[in-house]
N, C-alpha and C positions, 0 to 999 in steps of 0.2 A: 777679696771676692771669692777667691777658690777654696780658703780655710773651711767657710761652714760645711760645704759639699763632705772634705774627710773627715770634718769632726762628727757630723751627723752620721755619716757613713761607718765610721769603727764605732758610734754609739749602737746601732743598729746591728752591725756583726755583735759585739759582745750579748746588747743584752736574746739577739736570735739564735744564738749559742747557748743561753741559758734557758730560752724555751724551748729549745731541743727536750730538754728531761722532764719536761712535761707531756709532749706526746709518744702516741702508741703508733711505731710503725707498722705493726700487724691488721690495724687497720686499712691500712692500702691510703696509695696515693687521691685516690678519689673522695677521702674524708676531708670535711671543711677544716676541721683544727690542722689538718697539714697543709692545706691549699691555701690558706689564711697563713702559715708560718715560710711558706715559699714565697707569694707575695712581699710578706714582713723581709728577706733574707734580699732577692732578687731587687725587688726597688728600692727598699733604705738603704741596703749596704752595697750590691756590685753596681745598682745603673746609676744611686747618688756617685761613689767614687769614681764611674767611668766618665760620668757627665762633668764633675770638678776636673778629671783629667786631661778630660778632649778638649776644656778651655783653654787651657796650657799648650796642650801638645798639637792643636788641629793648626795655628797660626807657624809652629817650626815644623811641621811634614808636611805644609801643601806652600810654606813660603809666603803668605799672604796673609793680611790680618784679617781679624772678626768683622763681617758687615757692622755687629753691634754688639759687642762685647755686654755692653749694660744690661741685657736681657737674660744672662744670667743671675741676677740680681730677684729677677722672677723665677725663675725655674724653678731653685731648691726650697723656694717656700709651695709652691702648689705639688710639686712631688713629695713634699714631707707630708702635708695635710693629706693628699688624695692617698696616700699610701696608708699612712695611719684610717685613714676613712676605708678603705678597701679591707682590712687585716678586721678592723673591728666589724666591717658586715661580714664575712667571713665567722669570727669568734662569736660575737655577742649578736647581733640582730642584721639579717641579710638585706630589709630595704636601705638599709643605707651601701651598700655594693653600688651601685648606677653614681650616685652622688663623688665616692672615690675613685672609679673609674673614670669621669670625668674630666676631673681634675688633673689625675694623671695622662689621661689624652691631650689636655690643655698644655701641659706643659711638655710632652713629647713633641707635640707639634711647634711651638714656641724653637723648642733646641732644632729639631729638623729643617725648620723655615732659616734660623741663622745657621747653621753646618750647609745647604744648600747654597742660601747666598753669598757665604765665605766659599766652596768651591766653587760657587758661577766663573771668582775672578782669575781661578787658577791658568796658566797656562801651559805648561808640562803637565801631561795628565799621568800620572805612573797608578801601578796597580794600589798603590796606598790609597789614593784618588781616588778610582773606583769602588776598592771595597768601602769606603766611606759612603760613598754616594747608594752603591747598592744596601747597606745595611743601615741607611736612615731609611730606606724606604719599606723596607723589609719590617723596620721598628715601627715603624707607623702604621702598617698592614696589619701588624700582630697587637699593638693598641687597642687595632677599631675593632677587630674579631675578639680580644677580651673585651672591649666596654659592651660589646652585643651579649657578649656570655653573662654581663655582670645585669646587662636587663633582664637578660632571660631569667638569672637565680632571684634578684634581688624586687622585679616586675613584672612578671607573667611573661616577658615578648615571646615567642616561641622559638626557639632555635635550641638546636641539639644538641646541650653541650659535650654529651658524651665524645660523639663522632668530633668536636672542633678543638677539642681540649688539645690533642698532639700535635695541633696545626699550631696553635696557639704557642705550644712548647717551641717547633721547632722554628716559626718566625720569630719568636724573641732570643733563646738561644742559638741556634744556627744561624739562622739570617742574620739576628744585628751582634749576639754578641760573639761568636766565632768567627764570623768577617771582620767586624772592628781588631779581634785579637793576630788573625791574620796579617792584615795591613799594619797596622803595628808593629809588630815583631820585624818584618824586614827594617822599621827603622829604629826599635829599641835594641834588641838583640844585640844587633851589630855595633849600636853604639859603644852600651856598657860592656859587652863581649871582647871591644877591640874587634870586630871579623872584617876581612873585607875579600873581595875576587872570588866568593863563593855565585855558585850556579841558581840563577831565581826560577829554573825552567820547573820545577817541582811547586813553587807555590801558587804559579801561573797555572798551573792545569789544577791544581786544589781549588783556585777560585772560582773557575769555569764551573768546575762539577759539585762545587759546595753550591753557587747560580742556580745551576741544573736541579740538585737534592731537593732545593725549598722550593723554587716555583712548581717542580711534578709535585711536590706535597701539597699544593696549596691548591694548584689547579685539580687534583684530583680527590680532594675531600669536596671541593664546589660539586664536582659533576658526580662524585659517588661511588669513585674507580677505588676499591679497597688494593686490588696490586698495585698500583701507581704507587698508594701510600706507600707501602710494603718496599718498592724498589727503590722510594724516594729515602728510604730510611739505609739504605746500603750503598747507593750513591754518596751522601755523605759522607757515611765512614767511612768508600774510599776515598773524600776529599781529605778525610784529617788524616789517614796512610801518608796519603801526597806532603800535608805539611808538616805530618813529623816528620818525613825525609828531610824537608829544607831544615828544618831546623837542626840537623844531626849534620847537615853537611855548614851551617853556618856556626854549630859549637868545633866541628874541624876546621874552621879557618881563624880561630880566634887567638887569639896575642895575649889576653890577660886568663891565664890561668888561674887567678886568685879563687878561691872557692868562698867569698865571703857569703851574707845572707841574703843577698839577691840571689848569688848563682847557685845555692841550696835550695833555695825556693823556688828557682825554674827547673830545677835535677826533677822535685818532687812533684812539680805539677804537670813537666811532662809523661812520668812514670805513670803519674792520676788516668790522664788520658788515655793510655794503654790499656792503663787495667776497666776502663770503663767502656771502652772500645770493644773489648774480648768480653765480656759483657752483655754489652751490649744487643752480639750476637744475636745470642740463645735466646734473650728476654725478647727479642722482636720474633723468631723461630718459634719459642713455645708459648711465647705472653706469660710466662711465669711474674706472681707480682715480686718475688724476693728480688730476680734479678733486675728487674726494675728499679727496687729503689734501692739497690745496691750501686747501678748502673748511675742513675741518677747523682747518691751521694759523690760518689768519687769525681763525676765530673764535675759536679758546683763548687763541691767542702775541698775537696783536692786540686782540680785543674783550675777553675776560676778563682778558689779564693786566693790559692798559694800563687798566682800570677798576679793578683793583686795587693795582694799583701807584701811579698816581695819590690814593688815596684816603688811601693808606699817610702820605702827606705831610699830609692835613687830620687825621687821625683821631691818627695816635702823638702830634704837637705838643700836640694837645688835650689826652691823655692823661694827658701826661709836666708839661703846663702846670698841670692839675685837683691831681694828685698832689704837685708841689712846690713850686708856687706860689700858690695861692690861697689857703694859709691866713697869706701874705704880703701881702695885696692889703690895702693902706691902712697897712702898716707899712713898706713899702722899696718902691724900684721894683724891678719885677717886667718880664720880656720881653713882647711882642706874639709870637702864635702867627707871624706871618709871620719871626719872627726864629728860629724854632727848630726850620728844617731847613736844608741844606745846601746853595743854592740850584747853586753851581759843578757838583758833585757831581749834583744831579737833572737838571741841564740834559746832564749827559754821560749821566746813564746814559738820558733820556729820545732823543737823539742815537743814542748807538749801539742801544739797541734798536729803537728803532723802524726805521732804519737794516736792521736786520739782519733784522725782519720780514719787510718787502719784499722783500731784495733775496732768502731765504731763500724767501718763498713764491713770487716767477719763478721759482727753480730748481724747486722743486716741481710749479709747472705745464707748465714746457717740459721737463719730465724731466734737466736737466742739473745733475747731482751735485756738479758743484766751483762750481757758484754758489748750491746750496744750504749747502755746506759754507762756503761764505764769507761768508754773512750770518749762518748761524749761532756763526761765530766771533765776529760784530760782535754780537750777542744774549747770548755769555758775557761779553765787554766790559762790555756793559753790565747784564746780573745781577750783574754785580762790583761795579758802583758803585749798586746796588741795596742790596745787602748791607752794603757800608759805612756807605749814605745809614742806613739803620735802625738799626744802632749807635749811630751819631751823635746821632739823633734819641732811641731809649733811655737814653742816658745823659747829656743835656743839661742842664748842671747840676747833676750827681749830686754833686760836692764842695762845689758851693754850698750843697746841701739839706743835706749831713753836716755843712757846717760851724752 
């Protein structure tokens, strides 16, 4: 059930990594061939792979199973279609935009309706719990305010997209996907970290005011309060202040020092967020577009992907481990999870992408094209050995289980 979610998902990163070198960042974020490849980047590859994740992982963080697990079984077909349908009004012809937003509506609310009625049963409500709850709703707010945007470009309806566009930004990424990574982290962190007897008062006050960040954003583009927006945007960033502290003080209480490719790819995707943070700043201060979608890169290509990509390596091994070996466990030997991904393979593709982050996001900041265009070539490099690494991992042992 959860396989097509990352294999559709790292199909989606590699080939949105290869149309990176076909657009013109100098264009600005407000061009459709970018808003169309943000689209393509965001819904195929981070909310398919978060949505195959949360299958997995919402029944061991809140303790409870799925109202109805089966319903996944719909999601990753109408978010494929509605995505692909959205990217192509966007590229090729905009009446089709209302048709893929749709779709994609459909199937946000489908995941929302079961994540809700799987926490109805919860009975310990800890902050994992809430940020869940608050960023399905959050995801659902920021749905209905894009499929409005996608009548307005794709239908005549009237609404502003100018003025909703950052609403829209910051209820899908702030509200659902920084709250989900949020609530997460105090339970994956710790896990694969080894941490334990660290202080959660730092994430608890990040959650409050990341609450706080989105609804002044949201309520204050309805009524038309331009500082609201403004305060809402600094509010937030000291919410993720707050939880890079917890996380500095939950990689100080940790036991496994190993520096494998998980914990390089959270070194690097924490680092991402600083630098998109200090960033971030200026670009809100002078609306400069460089800083912006400098600001922007480093937070999706750097903080979200490398948090997910990384994760890719604890979570498929588990998966693939649960499935075809455990019910070998005390009749044959059976692999250790550290045996069954691709270590050559992760170390390159962790290499060149990261690699190509950087070198990707200076072009973006000093405005210079061919050294964005050349990190981003080192970023398909490495989505390529991304793609591979997860095959690998999917089918590990697949002759051994048959036989």
């Amino acid at each position: 059930m959860i396989a097509p979610f990352f294999v559709i998902g790292t199909i989606f990163f590699f080939l949105g990594s290869v149309a990176l070198l076909f657009l013109d960042p100098s264009r600005g974020h407000f061009d459709p061939a970018i808003a169309g490849w943000v689209h393509w980047f965001l819904l195929g590859f981070v909310m398919m792979i978060i949505f195959g994740a949360m299958a997995q992982l919402i029944p061991v963080v809140v303790e409870v199973g799925h109202h109805s697990v089966d319903l996944y079984y719909v999601i990753w077909p109408l978010l494929l279609a509605g995505t692909l349908l959205m990217v192509g009004g966007f590229w090729i012809h905009a009446a089709v935009l209302p048709y893929g937003g749709l779709l994609v509506l459909v199937a946000m609310l489908i995941y929302l309706y079961d994540t809700l009625m799987t926490l109805k049963k919860v009975q310990n409500i800890t902050l994992t719990v809430k940020t869940a709850v608050a960023a399905n709703l959050f995801l659902t707010t920021g749905i209905v305010v894009g499929f409005l945007m996608t009548l307005a470009i794709g239908a005549g309806v009237k609404v502003d997209v100018g003025w909703w566009l950052q609403t829209h930004a910051v209820l899908v990424l702030g509200g659902y996907v920084v709250l989900t990574i949020m609530g997460l982290s105090l339970i994956l962190l710790p896990m694969f970290g080894l941490a334990h007897g660290f202080d959660e008062t730092p994430i608890n006050r990040a959650f409050n005011f990341m609450l706080a960040g989105v609804i002044l954003h949201l309520l204050s583009t309805i009524v038309g309060f331009g500082f609201g927006r403004f305060a809402a945007i600094f509010i937030m960033l000291f919410a993720l202040g707050l939880y890079l502290w917890q996380i500095v003080l939950i990689y100080r209480t940790r036991a496994r020092k190993e520096n494998d490719i998980w914990a390089r790819s959270m070194f690097f995707a924490y680092a991402s967020l600083v630098v998109a943070m200090l960033l971030a700043i200026p670009a809100e201060i002078f609306g400069s577009e460089k800083l912006v979608l400098a600001s922007g890169w480093f937070l999706v290509m750097g903080f979200v992907t490398f948090l997910i990509t990384g994760h890719l390596y604890k979570i498929i091994p588990f998966l693939v481990w649960f499935e075809r070996y455990s019910p070998l466990v005390g009749k044959q030997k059976v692999p250790m999870l550290n045996e069954m991904y691709p270590k050559k393979m992760a170390d390159w593709e962790f290499a060149f992408t990261a690699l190509g982050t950087v070198i990707a996001g200076i072009g973006l900041l000093s405005g210079w094209n061919d050294l964005y265009y050349g990190g981003v070539a080192c970023f398909v490099v490495g989505a390529g050995f991304m793609l591979a690494s997860v095959k690998w991992m999917l089918t590990f042992g697949s002759k051994a289980s048959e036989k």
